[in-house]
C-alpha positions in Angstrom: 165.6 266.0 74.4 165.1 268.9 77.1 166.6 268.8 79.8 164.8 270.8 82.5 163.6 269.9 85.4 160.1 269.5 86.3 161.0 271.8 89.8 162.5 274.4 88.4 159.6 275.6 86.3 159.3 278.0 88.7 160.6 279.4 91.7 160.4 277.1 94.7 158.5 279.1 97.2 161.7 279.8 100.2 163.6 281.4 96.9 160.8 283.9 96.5 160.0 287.3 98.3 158.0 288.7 100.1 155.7 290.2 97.7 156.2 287.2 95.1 155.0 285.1 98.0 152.0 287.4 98.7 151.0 287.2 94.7 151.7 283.0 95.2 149.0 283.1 97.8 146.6 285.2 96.5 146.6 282.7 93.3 145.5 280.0 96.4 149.0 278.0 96.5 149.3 276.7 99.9 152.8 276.3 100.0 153.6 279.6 99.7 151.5 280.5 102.5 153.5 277.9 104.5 156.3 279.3 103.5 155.4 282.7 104.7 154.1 281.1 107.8 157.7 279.9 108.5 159.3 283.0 107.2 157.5 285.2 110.3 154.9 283.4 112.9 157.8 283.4 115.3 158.9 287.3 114.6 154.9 288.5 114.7 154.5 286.3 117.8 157.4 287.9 119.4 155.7 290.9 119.0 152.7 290.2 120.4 154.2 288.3 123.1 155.5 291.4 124.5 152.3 293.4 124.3 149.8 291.4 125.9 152.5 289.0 128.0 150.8 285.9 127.0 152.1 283.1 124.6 149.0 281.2 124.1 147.4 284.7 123.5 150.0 285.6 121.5 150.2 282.3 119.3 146.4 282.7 118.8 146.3 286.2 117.4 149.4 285.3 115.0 147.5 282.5 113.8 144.1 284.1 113.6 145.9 286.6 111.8 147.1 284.3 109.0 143.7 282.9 108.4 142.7 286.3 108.0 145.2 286.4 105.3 144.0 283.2 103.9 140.5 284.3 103.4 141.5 287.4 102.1 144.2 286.5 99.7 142.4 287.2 96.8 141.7 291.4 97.9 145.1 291.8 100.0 146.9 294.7 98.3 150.7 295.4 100.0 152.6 298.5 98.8 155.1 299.0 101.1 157.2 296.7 103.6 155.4 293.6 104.3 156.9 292.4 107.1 156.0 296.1 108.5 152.1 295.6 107.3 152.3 292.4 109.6 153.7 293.7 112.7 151.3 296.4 112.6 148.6 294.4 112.2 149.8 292.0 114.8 149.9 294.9 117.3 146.4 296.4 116.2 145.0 293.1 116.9 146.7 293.2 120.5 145.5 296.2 121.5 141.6 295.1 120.5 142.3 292.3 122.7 143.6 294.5 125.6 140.7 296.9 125.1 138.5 293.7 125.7 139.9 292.3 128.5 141.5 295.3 130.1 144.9 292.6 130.2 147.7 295.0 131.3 151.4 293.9 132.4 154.0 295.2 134.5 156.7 294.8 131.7 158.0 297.4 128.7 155.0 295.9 126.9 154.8 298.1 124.0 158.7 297.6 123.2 159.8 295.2 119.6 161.8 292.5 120.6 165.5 293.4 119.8 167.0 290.5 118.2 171.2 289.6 117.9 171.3 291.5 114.6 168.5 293.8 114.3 167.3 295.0 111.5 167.8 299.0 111.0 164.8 299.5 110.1 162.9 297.4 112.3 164.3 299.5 115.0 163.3 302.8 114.0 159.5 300.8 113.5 160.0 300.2 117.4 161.2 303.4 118.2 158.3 305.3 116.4 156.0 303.1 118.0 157.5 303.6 121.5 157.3 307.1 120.7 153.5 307.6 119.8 152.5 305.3 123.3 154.6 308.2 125.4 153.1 310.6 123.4 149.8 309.5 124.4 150.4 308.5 128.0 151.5 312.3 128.6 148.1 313.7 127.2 146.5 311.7 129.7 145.1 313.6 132.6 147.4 313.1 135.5 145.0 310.5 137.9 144.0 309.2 134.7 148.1 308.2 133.6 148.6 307.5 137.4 146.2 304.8 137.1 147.0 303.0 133.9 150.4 303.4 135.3 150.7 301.7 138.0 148.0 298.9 136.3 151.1 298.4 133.9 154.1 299.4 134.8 154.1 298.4 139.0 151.9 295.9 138.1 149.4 296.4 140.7 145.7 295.1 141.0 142.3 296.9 140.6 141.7 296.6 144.1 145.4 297.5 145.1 145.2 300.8 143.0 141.8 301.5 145.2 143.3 301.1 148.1 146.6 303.1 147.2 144.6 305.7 146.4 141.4 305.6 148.2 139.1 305.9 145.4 136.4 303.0 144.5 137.7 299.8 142.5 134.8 301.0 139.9 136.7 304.3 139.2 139.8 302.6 138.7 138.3 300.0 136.1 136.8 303.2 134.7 140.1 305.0 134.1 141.9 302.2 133.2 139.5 301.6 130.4 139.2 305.6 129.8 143.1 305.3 129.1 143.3 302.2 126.8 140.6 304.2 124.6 143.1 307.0 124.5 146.1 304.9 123.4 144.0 303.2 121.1 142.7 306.4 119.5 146.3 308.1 119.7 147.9 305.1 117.2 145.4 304.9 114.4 147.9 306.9 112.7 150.6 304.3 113.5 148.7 300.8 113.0 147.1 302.7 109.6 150.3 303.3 108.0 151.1 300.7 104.9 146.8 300.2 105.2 147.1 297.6 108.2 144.4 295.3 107.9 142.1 295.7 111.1 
């Protein structure tokens, strides 16, 4: 008479990793894609929580993000870190959103939430990324980065810029949307390393 177990024919899906889980839901089993759902909506929505400053925005392009893996389960090929490939594609998905509603916010908005025990190499993912934005904001041109910077990091209005520095409302929009191009441009490099998803 056997004795094994029915459940342990195979591995139950929290035992398994990240790329087991991936090959578990490109063969369409649900519950691994739960499982991966559990394992990092609340880390990807942390990170785009702190770009656009938002939680409903931020809890709709996590999701939207995971139905996107859904559908394309079958043709999803990961080499490298998977949690990395997420948060990359988390933050591409941000800045598409930002570059469509021009949403800017007077926090460190481009910063990785540091956790109680961070992850070495989560940090140096933070760091690089910190370090392509200021790479970009300083090849700018200088009313151009004065502009997007005190949209995002005094916080102040269209119409409050204007006035600050006596130009049309239209010109700031204009730079404002002239800069977020630039940024955007500047980390392709960054959001297509590991072959984020767009």
């Amino acid at each position: 008479m056997s004795n094994t177990n029915p459940d342990n024919t195979h591995k139950a899906a929290d035992d398994l990793k990240d790329h087991e889980l991936l090959a578990a839901i490109a063969s369409s089993d649900e519950k691994a894609l739960q499982q991966f759902f559990n394992r990092y909506y609340k880390t990807l929505v942390g990170t785009a929580f702190n770009i656009l400053k938002d939680e409903e925005q931020a809890k709709d392009i996590v999701q939207d993000l995971f139905f996107w893996l859904w559908k394309n389960r079958e043709s999803l090929s990961i080499k490298s870190s998977v949690l990395a490939y997420f948060k990359r594609a988390t933050i591409n998905r941000c800045l598409n959103l930002l570059k469509k509603n021009q949403k800017f916010s007077d926090q460190e908005d481009w910063q990785e939430p540091i956790q109680a025990s961070p992850n070495p190499q989560e940090l140096m993912e933070a760091q690089e990324l910190e370090a392509f934005v200021a790479q970009a904001l300083l090849q700018l041109p200088e009313r151009c980065r004065l502009i997007f910077t005190l949209k995002r990091l005094e916080g102040l209005s269209v119409k409050e810029i204007a006035e600050k520095l006596e130009i049309s409302p239209k010109t700031v929009e204009n730079q404002i949307t002239k800069a977020l191009k630039h940024l955007s441009s500047s980390l392709k490099p960054y959001l297509a390393k590991n072959n984020s998803p767009p």
